[in-house]
C-alpha positions in Angstrom: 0.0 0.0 0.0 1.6 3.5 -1.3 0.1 5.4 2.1 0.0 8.5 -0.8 -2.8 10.3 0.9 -1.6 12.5 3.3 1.1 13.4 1.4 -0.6 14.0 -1.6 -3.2 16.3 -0.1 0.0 18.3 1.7 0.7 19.9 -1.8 0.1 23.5 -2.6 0.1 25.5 -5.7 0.1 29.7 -5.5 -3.9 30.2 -5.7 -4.5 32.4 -3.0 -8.5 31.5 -3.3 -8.5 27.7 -5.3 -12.0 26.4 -5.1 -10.6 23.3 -6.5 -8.1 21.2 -4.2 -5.0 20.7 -5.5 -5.1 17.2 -4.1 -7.8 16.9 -6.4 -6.5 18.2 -9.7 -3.1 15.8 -8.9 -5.4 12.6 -8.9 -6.8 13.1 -11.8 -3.2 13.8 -13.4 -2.5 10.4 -12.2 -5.5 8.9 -13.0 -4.8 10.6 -17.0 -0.7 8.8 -16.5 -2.4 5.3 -15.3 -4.4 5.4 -18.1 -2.3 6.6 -20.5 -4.6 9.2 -22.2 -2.5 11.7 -24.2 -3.8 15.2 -23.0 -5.6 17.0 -20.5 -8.6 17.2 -23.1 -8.7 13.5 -23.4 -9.1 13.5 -19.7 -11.7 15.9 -19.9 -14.1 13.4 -22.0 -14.4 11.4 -19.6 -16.0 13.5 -17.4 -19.5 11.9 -16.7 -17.5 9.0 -15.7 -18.4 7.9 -11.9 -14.8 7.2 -10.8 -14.4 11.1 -10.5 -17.4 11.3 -8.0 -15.7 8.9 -6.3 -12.1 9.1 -6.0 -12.3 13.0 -5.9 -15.2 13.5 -4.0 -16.0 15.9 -6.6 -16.5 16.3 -10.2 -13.6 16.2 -12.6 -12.4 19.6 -12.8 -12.0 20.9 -16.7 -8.9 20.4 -18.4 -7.8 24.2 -18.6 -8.2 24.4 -14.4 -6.0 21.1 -13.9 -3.1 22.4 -16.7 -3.6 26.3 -14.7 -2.9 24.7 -11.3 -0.4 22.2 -12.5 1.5 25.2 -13.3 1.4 26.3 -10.1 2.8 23.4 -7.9 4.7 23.9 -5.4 7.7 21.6 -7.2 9.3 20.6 -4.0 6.6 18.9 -2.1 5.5 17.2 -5.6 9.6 16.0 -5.5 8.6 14.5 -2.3 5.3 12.9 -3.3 7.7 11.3 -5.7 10.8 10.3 -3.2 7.6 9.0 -1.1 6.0 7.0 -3.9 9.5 5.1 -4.6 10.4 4.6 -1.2 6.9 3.3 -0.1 7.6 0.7 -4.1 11.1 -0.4 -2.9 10.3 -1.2 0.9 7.2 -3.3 -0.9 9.8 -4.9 -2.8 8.1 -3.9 -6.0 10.6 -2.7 -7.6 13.4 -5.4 -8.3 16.6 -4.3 -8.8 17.9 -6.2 -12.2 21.3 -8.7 -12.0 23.4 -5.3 -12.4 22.0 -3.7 -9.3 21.4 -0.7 -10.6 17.7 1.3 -10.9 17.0 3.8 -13.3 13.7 5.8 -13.4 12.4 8.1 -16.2 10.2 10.9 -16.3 8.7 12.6 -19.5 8.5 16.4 -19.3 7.3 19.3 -21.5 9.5 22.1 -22.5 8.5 24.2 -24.1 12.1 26.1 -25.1 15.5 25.7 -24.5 18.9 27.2 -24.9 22.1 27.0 -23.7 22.7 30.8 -24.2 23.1 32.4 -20.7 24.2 35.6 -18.9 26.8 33.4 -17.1 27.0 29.4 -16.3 25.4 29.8 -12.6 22.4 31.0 -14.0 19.4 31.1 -16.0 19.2 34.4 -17.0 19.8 34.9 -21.2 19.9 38.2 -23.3 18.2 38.0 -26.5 18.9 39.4 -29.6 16.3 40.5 -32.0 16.4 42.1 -35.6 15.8 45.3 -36.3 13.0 45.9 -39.6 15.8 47.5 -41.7 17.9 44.5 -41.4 15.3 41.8 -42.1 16.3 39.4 -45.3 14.3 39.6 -48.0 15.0 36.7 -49.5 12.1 35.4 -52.5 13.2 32.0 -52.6 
């Protein structure tokens, strides 16, 4: 047993007045993994489902409320849901380490840019450049 609850209902995002518990909005981000539906509008379909009722205690939120709060995650505590999850798997002995001994665990994220291009290498911070109208190619091809 993963013992996820209390844990999972610790997280917070930055709403100051969310109507809709985070707790909430994270189970049915699972629930949409488990399942394996591609986006938060396939999730959305299956609204008149019963499972939400009863899992959530609520109804399914809509799929631009659950992508609007996932943004807002406090990253940290969701870390620990995480560190939680696998500790609670391993002590269960469900996951079996292979003949090499080693583990490895993937996660798929969205970026949505990136670039290597910073101010300095201890931080995130880039200058961009942009072109100016007089300088624009114009190229016909």
């Amino acid at each position: 047993m993963l013992k996820w609850d209390a844990p999972l209902d610790s997280i917070r995002d930055t709403r100051q007045q969310g109507r809709i518990p985070t707790g909430a909005t994270l189970r049915a981000v699972v629930v949409m993994g488990l399942c394996r539906l591609g986006s938060l509008n396939a999730l959305g379909q299956t609204q008149g489902s019963s499972l939400w009722s009863k899992w959530l205690g609520a109804a399914l939120p809509s799929p631009d409320t659950i992508g609007r709060v996932a943004a807002l995650i406090d990253v940290l505590s969701l870390r620990a849901l995480g560190h939680h999850v696998y500790d609670r798997l391993k002590r269960g002995k469900a996951l079996a380490p292979p003949p090499h001994g080693l583990l490895a665990l993937v996660l798929d994220g969205h970026e949505t840019h990136a670039s290597f291009k910073r101010h300095c290498l201890g931080c995130l911070e880039r200058t961009i450049h942009t072109v100016t109208s007089s300088s624009v190619c114009n190229w016909s091809g």
